[in-house]
N, C-alpha and C positions, 0 to 999 in steps of 0.2 A: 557687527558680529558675522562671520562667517556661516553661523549654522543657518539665517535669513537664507543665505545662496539655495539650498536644499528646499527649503520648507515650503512647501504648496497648497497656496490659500485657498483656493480654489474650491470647490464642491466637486469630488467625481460621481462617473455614473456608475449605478447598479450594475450586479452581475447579470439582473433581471434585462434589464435595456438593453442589453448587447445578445445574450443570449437566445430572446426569443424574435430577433429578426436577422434573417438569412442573409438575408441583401439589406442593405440599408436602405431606410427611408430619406427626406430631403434631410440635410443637415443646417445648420445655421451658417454655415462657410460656402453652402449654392449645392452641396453633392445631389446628385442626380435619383431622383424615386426609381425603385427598382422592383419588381414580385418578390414577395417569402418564396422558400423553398426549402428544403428540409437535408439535400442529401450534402454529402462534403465537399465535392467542389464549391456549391454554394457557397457553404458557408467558411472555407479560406477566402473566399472572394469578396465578403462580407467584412473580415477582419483588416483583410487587407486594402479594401475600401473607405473604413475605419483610417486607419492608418496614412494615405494619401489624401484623403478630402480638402483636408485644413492645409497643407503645402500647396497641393495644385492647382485649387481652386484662387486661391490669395497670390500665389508668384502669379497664375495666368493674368493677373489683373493690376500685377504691381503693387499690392498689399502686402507680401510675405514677411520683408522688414518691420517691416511698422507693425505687424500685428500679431508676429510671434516671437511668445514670450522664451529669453533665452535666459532658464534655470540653472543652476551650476553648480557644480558637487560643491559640498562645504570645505574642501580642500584644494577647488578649480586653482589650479598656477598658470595655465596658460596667458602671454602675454595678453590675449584678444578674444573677447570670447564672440564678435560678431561672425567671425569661421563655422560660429552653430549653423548657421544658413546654408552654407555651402554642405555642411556634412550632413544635414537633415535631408535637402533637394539630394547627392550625389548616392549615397546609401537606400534613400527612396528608391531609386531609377536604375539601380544596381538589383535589385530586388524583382521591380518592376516588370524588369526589360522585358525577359523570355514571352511573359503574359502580352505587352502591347504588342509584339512582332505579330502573334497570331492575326489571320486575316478579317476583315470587316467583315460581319455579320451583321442581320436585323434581330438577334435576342436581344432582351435585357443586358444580359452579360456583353456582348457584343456593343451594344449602343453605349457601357459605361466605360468600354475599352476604349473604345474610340474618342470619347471624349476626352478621358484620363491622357491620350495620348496629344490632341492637339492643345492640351492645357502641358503638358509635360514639355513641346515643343517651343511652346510660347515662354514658357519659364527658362529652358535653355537661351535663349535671344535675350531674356531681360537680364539672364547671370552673368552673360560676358559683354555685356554692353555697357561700356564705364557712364552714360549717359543716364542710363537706368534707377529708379528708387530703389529693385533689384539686384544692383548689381553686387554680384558676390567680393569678399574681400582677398582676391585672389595676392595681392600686394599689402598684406600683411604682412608684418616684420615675425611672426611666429608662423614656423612650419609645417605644420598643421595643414591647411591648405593644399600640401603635398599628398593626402592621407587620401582626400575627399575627391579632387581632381582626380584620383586612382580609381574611386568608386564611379566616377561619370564616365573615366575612359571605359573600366569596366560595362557600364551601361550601353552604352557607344558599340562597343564588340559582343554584346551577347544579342542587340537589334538593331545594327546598322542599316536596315531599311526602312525602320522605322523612326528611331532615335536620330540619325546621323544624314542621310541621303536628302528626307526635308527640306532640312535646314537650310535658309538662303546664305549664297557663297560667302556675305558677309561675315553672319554670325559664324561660321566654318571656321574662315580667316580668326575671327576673337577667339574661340575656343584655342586653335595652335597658337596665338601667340601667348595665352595664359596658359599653356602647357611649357611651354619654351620657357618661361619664365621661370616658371618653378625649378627648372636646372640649378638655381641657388642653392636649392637646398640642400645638405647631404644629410642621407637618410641614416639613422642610427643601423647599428650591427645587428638588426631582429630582422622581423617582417616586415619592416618600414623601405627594407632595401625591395622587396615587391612593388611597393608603391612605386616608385624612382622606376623599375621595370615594366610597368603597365602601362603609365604615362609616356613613355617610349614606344611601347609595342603598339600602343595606339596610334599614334605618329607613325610608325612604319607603314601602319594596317592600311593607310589613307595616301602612302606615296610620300609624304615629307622627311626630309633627312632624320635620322635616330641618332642616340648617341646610344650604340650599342651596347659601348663596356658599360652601360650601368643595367642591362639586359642580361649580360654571361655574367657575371660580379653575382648579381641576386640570385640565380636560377643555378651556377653553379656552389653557390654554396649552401643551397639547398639539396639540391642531388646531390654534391659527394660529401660537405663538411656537417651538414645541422640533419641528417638525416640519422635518427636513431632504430632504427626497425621497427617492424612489426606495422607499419603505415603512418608512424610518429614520427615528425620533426619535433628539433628543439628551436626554438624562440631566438638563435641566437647561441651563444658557446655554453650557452647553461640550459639545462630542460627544465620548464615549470609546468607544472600540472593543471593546466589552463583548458580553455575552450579557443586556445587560437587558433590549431590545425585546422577549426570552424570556420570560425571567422574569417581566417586571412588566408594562410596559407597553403592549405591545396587546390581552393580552386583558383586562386592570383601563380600558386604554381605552375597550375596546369596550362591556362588560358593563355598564359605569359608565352610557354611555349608550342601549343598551337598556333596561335594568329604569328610564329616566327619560322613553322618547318616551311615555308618557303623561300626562306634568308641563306639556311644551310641546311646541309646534309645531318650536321652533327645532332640538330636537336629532335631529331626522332627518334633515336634509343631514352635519349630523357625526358622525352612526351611520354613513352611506351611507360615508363620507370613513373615515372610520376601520375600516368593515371591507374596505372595499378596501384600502388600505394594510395591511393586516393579511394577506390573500390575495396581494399583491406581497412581502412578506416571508417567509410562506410559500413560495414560488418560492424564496429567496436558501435559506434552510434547508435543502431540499431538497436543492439544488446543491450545499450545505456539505457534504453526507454523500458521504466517499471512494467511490471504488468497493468497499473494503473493508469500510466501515462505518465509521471514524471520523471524527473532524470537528476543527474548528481550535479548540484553546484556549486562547483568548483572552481578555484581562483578570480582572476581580477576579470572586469565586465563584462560581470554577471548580470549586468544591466540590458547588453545586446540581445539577452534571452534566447530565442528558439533559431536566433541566429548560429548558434552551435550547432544546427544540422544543415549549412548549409552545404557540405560535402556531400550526403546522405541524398539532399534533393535534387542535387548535380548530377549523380549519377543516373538517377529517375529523369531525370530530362534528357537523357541522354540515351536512355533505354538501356544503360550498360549494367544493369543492377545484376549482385553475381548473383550467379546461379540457385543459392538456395535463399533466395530473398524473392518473395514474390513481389508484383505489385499492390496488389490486396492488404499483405501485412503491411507493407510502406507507408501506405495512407493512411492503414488505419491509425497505425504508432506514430506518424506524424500529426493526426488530428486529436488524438489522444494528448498529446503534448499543449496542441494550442487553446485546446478546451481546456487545461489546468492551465494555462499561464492569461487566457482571456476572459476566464472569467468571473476573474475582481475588478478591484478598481484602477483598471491601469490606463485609463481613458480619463483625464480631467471632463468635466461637463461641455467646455467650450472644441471637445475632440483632439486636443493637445494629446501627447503621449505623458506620462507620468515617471518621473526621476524614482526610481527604484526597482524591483523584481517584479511581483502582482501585484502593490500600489504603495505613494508618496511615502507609507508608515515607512519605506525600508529606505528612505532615500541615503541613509546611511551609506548604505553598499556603493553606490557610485564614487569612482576615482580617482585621484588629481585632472584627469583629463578629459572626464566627462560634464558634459554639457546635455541640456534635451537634444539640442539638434543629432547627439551622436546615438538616440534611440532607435534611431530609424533603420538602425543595422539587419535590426528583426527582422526588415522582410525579404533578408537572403534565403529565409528557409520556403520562400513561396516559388521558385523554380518551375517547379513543378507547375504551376497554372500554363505553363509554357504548353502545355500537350493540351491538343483537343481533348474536350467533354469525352469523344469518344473512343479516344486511348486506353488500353485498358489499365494503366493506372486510376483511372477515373473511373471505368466501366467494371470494373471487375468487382467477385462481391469481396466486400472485409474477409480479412484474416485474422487469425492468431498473430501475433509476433512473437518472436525467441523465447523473452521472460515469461509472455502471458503461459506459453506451450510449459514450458520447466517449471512454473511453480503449480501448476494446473496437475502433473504428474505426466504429462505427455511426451511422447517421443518431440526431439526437437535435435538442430544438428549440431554435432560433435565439432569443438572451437581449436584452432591451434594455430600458432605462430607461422608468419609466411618469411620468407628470407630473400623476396627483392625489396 
């Protein structure tokens, strides 16, 4: 029966057991003892600890295979569902990055970075090493693999001194020729053609031949064909009411054509174009978040969850946050958000992520094309850990945000459409 794929045996944790510690304690997977602490970067770093433990700790070690469980929407079609691996590790590290790049420190925080980060290195090595119990199913006959390799280049380009520079020239060599490979594939007419362009821009970023046209092919049928105004792309020749401009699309837009203004001339009015659209979108995010902390869900994986503000926390790492968005309120409406989505049972007991929204009961909502491994999208809204503690995204005190000001009765600022 299909609806087994879904169902999760398993016991999760309390909202109690996640809630009242900051930092996490040892886990059953090896994670590292850390101090409580109360304020919010804390405790992103706690969720998000949460969330990497059970990958990093088991790929550092050759375990990842063997020991994590790959659940499956009760409609999963994909030919192969052992691509969970790859998208759980690529998504992870996509997430991650900004946060490993920052420099060694003797904190807590610091000492679990640096570990997090040479287990993250060792799991690179064992994913493209066809030798490996690890090894990723990069030569799967479904496409897929094209999705997740985007998420590592991604990882790759947002801390290449961390992630990428390491690496011994070997594993180097395996990563390109399993990017090379993937040229199989053609990516559907959405955001998939991103992927196919990421995977490229990464290969440029490192000196190795590109194949460009599938670099201009993506990026310009985003700038001038799939671009509907107001900071909205559509998916593709049809708009759906989704959380992908989140997910995929403005910051694989953006990124795409950064790491390429030094290819041509041409792609700096469409870096310029797409990070403002990216900054107007931003804005819509913002305003998405209740006064309470949650937000509207809407269309299909709804399962990547807070992964939908990952544009929002792009531009917070970036410092380009417009003008009437503080940092204050950013944080606060970004931890707003993760306090309502973390704190059910979206943790199985053995620190697995859970097939659903805040837990297993909605596994319903997942898919045709999700799998656990493709949970781990979440932690594209952790960006932000990228900035020192003492950034003042970090440092500064909470805010109000938009909703909280407007339904509070308060002055708040006046919204209107922008027309690049």
């Amino acid at each position: 029966m299909k609806r087994r794929n879904w169902i999760q045996a398993v016991t999760l944790t309390t909202a109690g057991a996640l809630m009242n510690s900051r930092l996490l304690g040892q886990s059953k997977s090896g994670g590292s003892t850390v101090q409580p602490s109360t304020d919010d970067r804390a405790y992103w770093v706690s969720i998000l600890t949460k969330m990497a433990t059970p990958i990093l700790d088991r790929i550092s070690k050759e375990r990842f295979r063997a020991e994590m469980p790959i659940v499956k929407s009760e409609t999963y079609d994909y030919i192969d569902p052992s691509v969970g691996y790859l998208e759980a590790f690529g998504r992870l590290l996509a997430g991650m990055a900004p946060w490993l790049a920052l420099p060694d420190d003797k904190t807590a925080e610091g000492k679990l970075r640096a570990q997090f980060k040479q287990q993250a290195l060792l799991g690179i090595q064992h994913g493209v090493n066809p030798a490996s119990a690890d090894y990723f199913s990069w030569r799967s006959k479904s496409k897929q693999p094209l999705v997740d390799a985007a998420h590592l280049a991604q990882a790759f380009m947002r801390a290449p001194k961390a992630l990428w520079d390491p690496l011994p020239q070997t594993t180097k060599q395996q990563v390109i020729t399993e990017l090379k490979h993937l040229r199989w594939v053609k990516p559907n007419e959405s955001n998939w053609l991103l992927f196919a362009a990421m995977t490229e821009t990464f290969l440029y970023s490192i000196g190795e031949d590109c194949v460009r046209e599938k670099i201009d092919y993506a990026v310009n049928k985003f700038d001038q064909e799939w671009y509907v105004g107001d900071g909205w792309y559509s998916d593709g020749a049809r708009f759906s009411f989704d959380h992908y401009n989140g997910y995929v699309i403005h910051c694989m837009q953006v990124e795409t054509l950064k790491n390429n203004l030094s290819a041509d001339a041409k792609y700096q009015p469409m870096y310029d174009r797409a990070y403002k659209r990216m900054q107007r979108y931003a804005h819509h995010l913002e305003r998405m978040i209740s006064p309470e902390g949650t937000y509207p869900v809407v269309g299909r994986s709804a399962t990547y969850r807070n992964a939908a503000f990952q544009p929002l926390a792009a531009v917070a790492l970036d410092g380009k946050l417009p003008p009437d968005l503080s940092n204050g309120q950013v944080r606060a409406a970004l931890t707003a958000v993760l306090k309502h989505i973390y704190a059910d049972r979206i943790f199985h007991e053995d620190g697995w992520m859970a097939l659903g929204f805040l837990n297993a009961d909605q596994g319903k909502i997942a898919d045709s094309y999700t799998n656990s491994g493709s949970l781990y999208t979440a932690s594209l809204s952790f960006l932000p850990l990228g900035l020192p503690p003492t950034h003042a995204f970090w440092s500064d005190a909470a805010a109000q945000w938009s909703s909280q000001k407007a339904f509070a009765g308060l002055p708040f600022p006046k919204d209107y459409y922008v027309t690049y």
